[in-house]
Every structure is written in structure tokens, then in C-alpha cells.
C-alpha positions as CSV (number, residue, x, y, z in Angstrom):
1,X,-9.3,12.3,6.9
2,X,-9.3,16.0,8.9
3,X,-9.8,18.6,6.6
4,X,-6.6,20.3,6.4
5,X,-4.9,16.7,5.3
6,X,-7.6,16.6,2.3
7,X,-6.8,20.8,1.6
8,X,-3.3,19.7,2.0
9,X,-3.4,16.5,-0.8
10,X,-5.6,18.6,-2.8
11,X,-3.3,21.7,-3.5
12,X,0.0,19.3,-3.7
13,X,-2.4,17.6,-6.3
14,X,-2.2,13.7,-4.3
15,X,-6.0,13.5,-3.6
16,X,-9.1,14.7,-5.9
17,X,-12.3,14.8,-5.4
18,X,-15.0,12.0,-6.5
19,X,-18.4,12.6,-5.7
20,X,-19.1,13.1,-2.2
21,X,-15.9,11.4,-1.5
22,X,-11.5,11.9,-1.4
23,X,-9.6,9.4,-3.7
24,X,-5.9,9.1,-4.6
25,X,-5.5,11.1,-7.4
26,X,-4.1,9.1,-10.8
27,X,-0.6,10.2,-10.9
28,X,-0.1,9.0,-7.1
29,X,-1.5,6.0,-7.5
30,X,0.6,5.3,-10.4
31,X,3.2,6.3,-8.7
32,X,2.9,3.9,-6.1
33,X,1.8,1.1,-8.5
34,X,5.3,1.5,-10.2
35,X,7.6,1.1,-6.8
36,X,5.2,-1.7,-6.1
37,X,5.7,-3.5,-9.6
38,X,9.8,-2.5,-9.3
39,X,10.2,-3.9,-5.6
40,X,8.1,-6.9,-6.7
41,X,10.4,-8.0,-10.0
42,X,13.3,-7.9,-7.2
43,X,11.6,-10.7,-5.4
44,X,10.7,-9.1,-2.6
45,X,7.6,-10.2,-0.5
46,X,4.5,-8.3,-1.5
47,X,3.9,-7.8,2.3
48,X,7.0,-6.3,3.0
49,X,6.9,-3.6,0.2
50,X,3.9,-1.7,1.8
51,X,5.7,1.3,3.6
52,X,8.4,1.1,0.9
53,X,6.2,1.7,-2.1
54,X,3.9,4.1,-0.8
55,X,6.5,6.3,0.5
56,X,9.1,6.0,-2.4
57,X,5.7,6.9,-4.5
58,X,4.7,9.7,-2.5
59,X,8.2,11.0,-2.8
60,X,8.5,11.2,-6.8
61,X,4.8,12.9,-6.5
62,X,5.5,15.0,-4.1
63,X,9.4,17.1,-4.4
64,X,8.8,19.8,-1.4
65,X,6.7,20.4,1.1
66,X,5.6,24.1,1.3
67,X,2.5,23.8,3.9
68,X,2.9,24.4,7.5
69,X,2.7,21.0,10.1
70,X,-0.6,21.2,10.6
71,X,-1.7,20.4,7.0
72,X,0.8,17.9,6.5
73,X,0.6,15.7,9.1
74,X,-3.1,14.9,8.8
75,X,-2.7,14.0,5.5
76,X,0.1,11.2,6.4
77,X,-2.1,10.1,9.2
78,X,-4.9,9.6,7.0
79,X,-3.3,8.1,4.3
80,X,-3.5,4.3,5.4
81,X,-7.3,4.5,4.9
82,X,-7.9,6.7,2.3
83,X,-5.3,4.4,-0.2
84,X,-7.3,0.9,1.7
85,X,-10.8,3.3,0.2
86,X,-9.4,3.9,-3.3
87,X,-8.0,0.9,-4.0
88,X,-10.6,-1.9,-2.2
89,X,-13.4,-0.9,-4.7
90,X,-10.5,-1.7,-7.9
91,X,-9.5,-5.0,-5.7
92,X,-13.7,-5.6,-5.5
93,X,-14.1,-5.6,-9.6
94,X,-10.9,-7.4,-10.1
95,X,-12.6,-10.3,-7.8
96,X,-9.6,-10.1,-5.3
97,X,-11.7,-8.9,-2.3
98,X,-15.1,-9.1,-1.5
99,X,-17.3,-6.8,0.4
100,X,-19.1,-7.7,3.3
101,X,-21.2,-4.5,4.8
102,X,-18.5,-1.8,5.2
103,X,-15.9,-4.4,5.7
104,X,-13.8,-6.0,3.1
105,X,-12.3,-9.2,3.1
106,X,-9.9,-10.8,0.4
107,X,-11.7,-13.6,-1.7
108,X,-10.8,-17.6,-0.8
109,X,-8.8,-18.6,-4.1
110,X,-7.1,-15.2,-3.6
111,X,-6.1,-15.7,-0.1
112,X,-5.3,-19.2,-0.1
113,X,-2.7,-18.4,-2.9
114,X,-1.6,-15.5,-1.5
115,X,-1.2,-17.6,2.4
116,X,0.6,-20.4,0.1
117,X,3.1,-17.4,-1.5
118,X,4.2,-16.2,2.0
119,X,5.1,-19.8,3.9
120,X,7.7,-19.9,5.3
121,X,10.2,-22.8,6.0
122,X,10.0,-25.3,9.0
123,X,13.3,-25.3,10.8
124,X,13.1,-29.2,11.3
125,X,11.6,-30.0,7.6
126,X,13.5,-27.1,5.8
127,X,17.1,-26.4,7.9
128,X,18.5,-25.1,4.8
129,X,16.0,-22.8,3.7
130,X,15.1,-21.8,7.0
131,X,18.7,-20.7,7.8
132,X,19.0,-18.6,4.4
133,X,15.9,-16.7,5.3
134,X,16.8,-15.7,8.8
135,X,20.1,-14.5,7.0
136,X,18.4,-12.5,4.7
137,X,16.5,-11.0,7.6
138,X,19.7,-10.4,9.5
139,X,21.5,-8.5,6.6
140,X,19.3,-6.0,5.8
């Protein structure tokens, strides 16, 4: 992340320091844990909840925005990567992903479940619940 996103989460209090290194600090990542539990309990497809929960997290951290543009928008561009970094190494002990050099890649009995979650109906098999989820998709 440029340097004036990390000065710029570090005085709003959204990153801290660990080590050599920039993590989330706890109260964002709770933050974003809690939209992510809330939108799941509604049903709502873990991979569609990304943008939703970080944002709607960042947003109860973070009230006003008092630095000028070019703090802020480094930090945003950065963010992607720096939540993958904090949260990969919590996803690594939990035995969801596994590391493989400086790449990470989610563990077998992880991602078949999480491929056999997010099927989705055949329109020839399934008309029925094919046709319900395209709804869905159109309503929102």
C-alpha cells in the first residue's frame, strides 16, 4: 500500500502496525466480520457479500473523512490486498487455505464444499429453481 493510504488508515485508526508489516486493525475487522455474519443469516451468497461487508464495515469504523484525496484514495486502492494479507494467515491456521510460496490457495475439502454451496440450477434439470433465481437476480 503507498504510504499516505497506510498514514491515512493509521490516524483514522483502520490499520496498525505488526512487525515490519500493515494489518487491519481489530475493531475493522470486527467490523467487517459482523456485516459478513448479518448478510450471511439473510441467506445471501457468501460471494456476493464481499463489497457489501467491507464497505458497510468500513462505514461504522470510519464516520467522516477529514484527510485530503490524496491520503484517502490510496488507502481504498490498497485495501483489497491488505484485508487478502490479514486475513489469509487466520484462513491458513483455521486449515481453510493453504500456502504455496507467496501464493495461497483454499484447501480441497474447503473448496469442494464451498464449489458444492454456490451451484447453481440447470435450466433443463431444474426449470423451477432456475427461473426463481434469475428472478431474484432481476429484482434487486
Amino acid at each position: 500500500m503507498h504510504p499516505a493510504g497506510i498514514k491515512f488508515g493509521l490516524s483514522h485508526g483502520l490499520l496498525e502496525l505488526s512487525g515490519a508489516g500493515v494489518v487491519l486493525s481489530p475493531p475493522l475487522l470486527e467490523s467487517i466480520s459482523e456485516m459478513a455474519r448479518r448478510k450471511v443469516r439473510r441467506r445471501k451468497r457468501v460471494i456476493w457479500i464481499w463489497d457489501e461487508a467491507v464497505s458497510a464495515g468500513i462505514g461504522k469504523v470510519l464516520v467522516r473523512i477529514t484527510a485530503p484525496r490524496q491520503e484517502f484514495v490510496p488507502f481504498f486502492t490498497g485495501l483489497d490486498r491488505l484485508i487478502f494479507e490479514t486475513l489469509m494467515p487466520i484462513a491458513e491456521k483455521a486449515k481453510i487455505a493453504e500456502r504455496n510460496g507467496r501464493y495461497f490457495s483454499a484447501e480441497r475439502t474447503f473448496y469442494r464444499r464451498f464449489r458444492q454451496d454456490i451451484r447453481r440450477p440447470h435450466m433443463r434439470l431444474e426449470a423451477n429453481a432456475a427461473w426463481r433465481l434469475h428472478f431474484r437476480k432481476l429484482t434487486r
